[in-house]
N, CA, C and O atoms as CSV, one atom per row, in Angstrom:
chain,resi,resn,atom,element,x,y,z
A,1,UNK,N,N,0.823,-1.189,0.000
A,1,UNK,CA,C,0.000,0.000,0.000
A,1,UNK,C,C,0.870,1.258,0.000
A,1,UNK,O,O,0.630,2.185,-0.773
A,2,UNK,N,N,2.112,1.289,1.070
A,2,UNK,CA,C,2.702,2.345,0.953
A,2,UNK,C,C,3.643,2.334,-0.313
A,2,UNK,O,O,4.439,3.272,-0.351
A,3,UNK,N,N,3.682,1.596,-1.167
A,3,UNK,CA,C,3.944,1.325,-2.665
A,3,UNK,C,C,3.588,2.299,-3.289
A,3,UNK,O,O,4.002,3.437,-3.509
A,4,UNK,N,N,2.639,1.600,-3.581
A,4,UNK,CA,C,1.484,2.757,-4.358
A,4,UNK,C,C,1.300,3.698,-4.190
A,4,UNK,O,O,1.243,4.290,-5.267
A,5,UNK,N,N,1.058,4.658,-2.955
A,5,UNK,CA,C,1.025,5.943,-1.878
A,5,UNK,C,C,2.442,6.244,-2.996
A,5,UNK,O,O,2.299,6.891,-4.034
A,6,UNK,N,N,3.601,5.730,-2.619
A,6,UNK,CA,C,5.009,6.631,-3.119
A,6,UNK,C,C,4.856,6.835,-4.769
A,6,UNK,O,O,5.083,7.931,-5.282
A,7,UNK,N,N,4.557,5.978,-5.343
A,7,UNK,CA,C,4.351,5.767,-7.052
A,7,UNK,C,C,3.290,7.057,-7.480
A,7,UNK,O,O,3.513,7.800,-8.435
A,8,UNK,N,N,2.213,7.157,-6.670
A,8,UNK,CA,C,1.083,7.907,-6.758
A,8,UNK,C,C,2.038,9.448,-6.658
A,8,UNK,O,O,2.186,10.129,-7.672
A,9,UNK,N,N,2.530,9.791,-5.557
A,9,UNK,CA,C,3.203,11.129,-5.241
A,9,UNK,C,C,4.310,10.920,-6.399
A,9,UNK,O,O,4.154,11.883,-7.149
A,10,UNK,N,N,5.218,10.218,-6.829
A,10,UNK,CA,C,6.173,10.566,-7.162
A,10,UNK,C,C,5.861,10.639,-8.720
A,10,UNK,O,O,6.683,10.996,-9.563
A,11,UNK,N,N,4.701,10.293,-8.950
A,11,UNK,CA,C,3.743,10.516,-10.363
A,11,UNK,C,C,3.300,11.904,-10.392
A,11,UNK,O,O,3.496,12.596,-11.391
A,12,UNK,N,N,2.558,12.467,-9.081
A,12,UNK,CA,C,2.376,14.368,-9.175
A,12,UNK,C,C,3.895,14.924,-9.388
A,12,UNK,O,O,4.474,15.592,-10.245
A,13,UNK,N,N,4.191,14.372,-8.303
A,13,UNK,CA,C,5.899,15.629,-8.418
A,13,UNK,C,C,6.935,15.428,-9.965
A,13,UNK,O,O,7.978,16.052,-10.163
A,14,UNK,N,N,6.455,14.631,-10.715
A,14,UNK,CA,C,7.083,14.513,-11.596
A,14,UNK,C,C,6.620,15.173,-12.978
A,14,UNK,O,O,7.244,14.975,-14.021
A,15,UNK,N,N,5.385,16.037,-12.897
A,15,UNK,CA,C,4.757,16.982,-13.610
A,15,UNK,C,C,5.892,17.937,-14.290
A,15,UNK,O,O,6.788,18.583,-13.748
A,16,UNK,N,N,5.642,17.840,-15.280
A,16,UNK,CA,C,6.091,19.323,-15.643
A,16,UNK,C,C,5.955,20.790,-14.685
A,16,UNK,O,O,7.002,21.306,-14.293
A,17,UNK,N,N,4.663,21.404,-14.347
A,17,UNK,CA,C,4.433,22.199,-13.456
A,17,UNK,C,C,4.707,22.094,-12.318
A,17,UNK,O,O,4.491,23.149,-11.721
A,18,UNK,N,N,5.124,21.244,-11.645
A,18,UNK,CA,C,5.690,20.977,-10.520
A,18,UNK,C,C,4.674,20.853,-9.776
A,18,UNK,O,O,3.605,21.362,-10.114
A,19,UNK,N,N,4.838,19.982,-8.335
A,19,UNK,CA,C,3.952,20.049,-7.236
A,19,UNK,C,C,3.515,21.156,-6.291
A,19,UNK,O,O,4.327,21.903,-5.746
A,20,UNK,N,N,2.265,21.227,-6.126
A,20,UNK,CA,C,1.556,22.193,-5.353
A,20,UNK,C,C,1.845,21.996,-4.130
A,20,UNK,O,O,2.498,21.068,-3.652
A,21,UNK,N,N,1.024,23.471,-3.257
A,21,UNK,CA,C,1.213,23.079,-1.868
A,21,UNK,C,C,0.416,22.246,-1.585
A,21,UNK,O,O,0.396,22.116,-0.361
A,22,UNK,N,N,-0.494,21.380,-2.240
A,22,UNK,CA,C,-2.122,20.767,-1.583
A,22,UNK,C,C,-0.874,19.471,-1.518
A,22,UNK,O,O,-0.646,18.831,-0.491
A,23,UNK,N,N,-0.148,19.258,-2.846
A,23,UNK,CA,C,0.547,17.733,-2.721
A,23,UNK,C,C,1.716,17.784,-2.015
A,23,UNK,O,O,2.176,16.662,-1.799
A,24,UNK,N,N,2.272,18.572,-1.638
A,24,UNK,CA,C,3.513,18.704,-0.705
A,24,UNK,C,C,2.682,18.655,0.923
A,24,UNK,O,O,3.418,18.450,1.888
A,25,UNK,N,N,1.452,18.811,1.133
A,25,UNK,CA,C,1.061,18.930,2.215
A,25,UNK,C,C,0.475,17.236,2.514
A,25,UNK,O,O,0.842,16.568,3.481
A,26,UNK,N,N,-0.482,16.767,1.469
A,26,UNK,CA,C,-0.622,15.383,1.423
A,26,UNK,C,C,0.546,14.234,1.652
A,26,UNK,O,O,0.513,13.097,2.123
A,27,UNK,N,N,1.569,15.042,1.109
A,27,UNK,CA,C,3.178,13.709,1.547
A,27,UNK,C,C,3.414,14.054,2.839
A,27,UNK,O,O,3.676,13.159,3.642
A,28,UNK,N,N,3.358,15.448,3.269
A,28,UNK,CA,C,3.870,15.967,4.757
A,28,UNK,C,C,2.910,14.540,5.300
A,28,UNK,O,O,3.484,13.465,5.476
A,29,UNK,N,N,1.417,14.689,5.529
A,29,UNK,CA,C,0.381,14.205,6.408
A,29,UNK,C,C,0.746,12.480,6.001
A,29,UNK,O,O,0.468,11.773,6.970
A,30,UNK,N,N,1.211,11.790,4.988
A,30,UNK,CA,C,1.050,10.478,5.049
A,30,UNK,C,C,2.824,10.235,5.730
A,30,UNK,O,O,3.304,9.110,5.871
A,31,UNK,N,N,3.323,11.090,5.960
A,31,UNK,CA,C,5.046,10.692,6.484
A,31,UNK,C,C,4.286,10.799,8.279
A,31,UNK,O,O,4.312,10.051,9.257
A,32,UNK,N,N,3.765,11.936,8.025
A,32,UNK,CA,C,3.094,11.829,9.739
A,32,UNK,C,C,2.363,10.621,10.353
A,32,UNK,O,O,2.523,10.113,11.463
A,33,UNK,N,N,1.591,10.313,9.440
A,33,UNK,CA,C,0.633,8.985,9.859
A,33,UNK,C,C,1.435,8.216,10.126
A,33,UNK,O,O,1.470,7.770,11.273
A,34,UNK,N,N,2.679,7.648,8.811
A,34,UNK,CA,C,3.878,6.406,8.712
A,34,UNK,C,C,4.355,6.809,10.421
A,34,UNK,O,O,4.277,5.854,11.194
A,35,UNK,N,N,4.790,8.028,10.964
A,35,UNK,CA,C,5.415,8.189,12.109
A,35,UNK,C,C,4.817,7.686,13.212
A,35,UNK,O,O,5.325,7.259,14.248
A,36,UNK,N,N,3.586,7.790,12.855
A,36,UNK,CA,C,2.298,7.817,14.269
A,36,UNK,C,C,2.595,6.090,14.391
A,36,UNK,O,O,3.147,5.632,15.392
A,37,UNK,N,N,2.247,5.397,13.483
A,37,UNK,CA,C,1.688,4.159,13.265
A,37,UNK,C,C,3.071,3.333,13.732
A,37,UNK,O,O,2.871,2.349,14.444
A,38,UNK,N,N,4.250,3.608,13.437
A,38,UNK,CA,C,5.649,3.056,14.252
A,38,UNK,C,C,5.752,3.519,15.320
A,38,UNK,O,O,6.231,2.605,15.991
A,39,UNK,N,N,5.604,4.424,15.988
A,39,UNK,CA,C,5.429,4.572,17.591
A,39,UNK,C,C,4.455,4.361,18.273
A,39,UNK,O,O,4.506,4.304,19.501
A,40,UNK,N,N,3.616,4.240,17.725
A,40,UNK,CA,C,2.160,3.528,18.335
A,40,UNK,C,C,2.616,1.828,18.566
A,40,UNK,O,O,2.219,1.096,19.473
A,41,UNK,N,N,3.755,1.406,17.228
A,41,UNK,CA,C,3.320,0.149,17.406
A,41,UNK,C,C,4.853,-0.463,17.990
A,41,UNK,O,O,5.114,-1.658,18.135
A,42,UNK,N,N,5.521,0.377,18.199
A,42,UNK,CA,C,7.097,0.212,18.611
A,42,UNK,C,C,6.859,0.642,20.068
A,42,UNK,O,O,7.776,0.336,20.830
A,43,UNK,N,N,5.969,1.194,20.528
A,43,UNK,CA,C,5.998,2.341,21.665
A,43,UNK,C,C,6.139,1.287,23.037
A,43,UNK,O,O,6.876,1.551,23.987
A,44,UNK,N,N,5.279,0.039,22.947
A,44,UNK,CA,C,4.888,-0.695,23.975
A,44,UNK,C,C,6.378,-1.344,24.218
A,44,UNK,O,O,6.856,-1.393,25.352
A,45,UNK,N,N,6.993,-1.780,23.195
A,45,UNK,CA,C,8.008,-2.697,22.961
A,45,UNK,C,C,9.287,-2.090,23.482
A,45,UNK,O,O,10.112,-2.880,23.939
A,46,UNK,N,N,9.518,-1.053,23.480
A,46,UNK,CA,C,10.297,-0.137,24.129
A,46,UNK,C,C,10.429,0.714,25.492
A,46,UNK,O,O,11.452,1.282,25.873
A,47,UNK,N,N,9.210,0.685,26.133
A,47,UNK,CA,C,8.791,0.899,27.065
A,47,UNK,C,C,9.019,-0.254,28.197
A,47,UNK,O,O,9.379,-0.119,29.367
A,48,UNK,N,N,8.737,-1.269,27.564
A,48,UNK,CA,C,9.288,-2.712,28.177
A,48,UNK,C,C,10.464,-2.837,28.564
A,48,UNK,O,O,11.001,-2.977,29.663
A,49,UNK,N,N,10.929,-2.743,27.136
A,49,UNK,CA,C,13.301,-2.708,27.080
A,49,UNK,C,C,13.465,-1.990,28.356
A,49,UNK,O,O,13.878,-2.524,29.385
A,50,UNK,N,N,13.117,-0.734,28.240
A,50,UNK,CA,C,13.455,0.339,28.690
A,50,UNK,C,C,13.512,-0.170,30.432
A,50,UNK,O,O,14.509,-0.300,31.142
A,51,UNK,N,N,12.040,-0.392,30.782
A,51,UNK,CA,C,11.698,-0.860,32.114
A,51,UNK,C,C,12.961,-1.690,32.636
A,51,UNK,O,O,13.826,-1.337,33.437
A,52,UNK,N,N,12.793,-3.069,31.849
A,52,UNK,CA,C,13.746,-4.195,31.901
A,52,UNK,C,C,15.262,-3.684,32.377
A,52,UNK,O,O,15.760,-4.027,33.449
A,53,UNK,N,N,15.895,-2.836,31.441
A,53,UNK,CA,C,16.959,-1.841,31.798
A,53,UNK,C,C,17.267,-1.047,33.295
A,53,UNK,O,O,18.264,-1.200,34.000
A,54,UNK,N,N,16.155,-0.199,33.536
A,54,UNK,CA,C,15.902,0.384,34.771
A,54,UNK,C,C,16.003,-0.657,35.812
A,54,UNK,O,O,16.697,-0.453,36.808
A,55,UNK,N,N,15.299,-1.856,35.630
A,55,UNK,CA,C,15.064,-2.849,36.577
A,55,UNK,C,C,16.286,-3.450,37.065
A,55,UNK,O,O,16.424,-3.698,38.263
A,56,UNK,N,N,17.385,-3.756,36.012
A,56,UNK,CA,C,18.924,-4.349,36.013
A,56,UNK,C,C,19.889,-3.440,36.552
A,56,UNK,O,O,20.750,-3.834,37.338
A,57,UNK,N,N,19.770,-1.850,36.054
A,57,UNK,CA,C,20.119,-1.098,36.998
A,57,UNK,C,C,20.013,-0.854,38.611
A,57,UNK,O,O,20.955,-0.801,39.401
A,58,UNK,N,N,18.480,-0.705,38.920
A,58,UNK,CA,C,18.798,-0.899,40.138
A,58,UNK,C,C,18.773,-1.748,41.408
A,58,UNK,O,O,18.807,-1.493,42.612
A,59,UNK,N,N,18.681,-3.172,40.458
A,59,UNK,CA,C,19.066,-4.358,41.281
A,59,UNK,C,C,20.427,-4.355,41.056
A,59,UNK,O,O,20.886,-5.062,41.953
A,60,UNK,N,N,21.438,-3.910,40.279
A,60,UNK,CA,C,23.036,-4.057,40.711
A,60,UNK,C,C,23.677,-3.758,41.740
A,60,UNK,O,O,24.886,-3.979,41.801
């Protein structure tokens, strides 16, 4: 999906007239989502490490 998403943009920006602000703002908002959606889904998993870490620390 995010295939297609890049093929799709890199099909506007490759216009002769160049890309607008509407499509420079649409890549801004789908790099944001991509961001949201890896820390949403990395967030728990790291929070864990992290704990685990703290925990080894101050049992030494």
């Amino acid at each position: 999906m995010m295939t297609k998403l890049y093929v799709r943009a890199r099909t506007l920006m490759d216009r002769e007239d160049g890309a607008t602000a509407v499509e420079y703002g649409l890549m801004v908002a789908l790099i944001a989502v991509a961001i949201m959606v890896t820390v949403g889904l990395l967030g728990g998993a790291l929070d864990g490490l992290f704990e685990r870490v703290r925990a080894a620390i101050a049992g030494a």
